[in-house]
C-alpha positions in Angstrom: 7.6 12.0 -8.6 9.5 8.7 -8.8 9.8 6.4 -11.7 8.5 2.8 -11.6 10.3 0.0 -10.4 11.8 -2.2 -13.7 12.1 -6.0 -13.7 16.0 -5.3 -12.8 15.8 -3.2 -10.0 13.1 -5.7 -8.3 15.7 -8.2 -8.4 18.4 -6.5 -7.2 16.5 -5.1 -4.5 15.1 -8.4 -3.3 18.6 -9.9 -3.8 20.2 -7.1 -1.3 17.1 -8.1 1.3 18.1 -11.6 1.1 15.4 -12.6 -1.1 16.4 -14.1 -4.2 13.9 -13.9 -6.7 14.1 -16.8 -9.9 14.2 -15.2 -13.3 10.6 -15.5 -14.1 9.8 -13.4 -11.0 11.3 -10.6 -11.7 8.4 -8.6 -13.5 5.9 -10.1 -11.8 7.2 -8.4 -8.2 8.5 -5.1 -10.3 4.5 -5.0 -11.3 3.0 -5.8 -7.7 5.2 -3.4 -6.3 4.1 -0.2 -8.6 0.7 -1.2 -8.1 1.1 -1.1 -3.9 3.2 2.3 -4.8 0.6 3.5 -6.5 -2.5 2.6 -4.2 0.0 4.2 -1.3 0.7 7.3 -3.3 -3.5 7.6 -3.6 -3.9 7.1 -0.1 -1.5 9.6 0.9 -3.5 12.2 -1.3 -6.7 11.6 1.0 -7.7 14.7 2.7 -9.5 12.9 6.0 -10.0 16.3 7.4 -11.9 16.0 10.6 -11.7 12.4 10.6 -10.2 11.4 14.3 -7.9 8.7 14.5 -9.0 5.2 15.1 -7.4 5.5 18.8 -10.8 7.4 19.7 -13.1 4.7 18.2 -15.4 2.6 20.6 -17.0 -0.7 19.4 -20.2 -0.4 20.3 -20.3 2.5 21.8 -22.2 4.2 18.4 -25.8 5.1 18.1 -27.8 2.2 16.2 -31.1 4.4 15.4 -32.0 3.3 11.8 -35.0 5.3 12.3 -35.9 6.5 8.3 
């Protein structure tokens, strides 16, 4: 388990990308970055099962009976 991203570390981080962030900015990306963490770290605990990958998806290639 990792521990969120603080208002510091966002800025140090974006400063060693080359993206210097102005003071205000700092919480606001340490917030948006936990919350993409977090919606990744859900996604990653989908089981998809049987689900076959999008490669072996056709457009309209699917049945359209909406018979009830």
């Amino acid at each position: 388990m990792t521990s969120e991203l603080t208002p510091q570390e966002a800025a140090r981080w974006a400063l060693r990308a080359g993206l210097p962030l102005g003071d205000g900015r700092h919480e606001e990306v340490a917030l948006t970055a936990n919350y993409i963490h977090s919606v990744i770290s859900t996604l990653r605990d989908l089981d998809f099962g049987d689900t076959p990958p999008a490669s072996s998806y056709r457009a309209g290639q699917e049945d359209t009976d909406a018979t009830v």
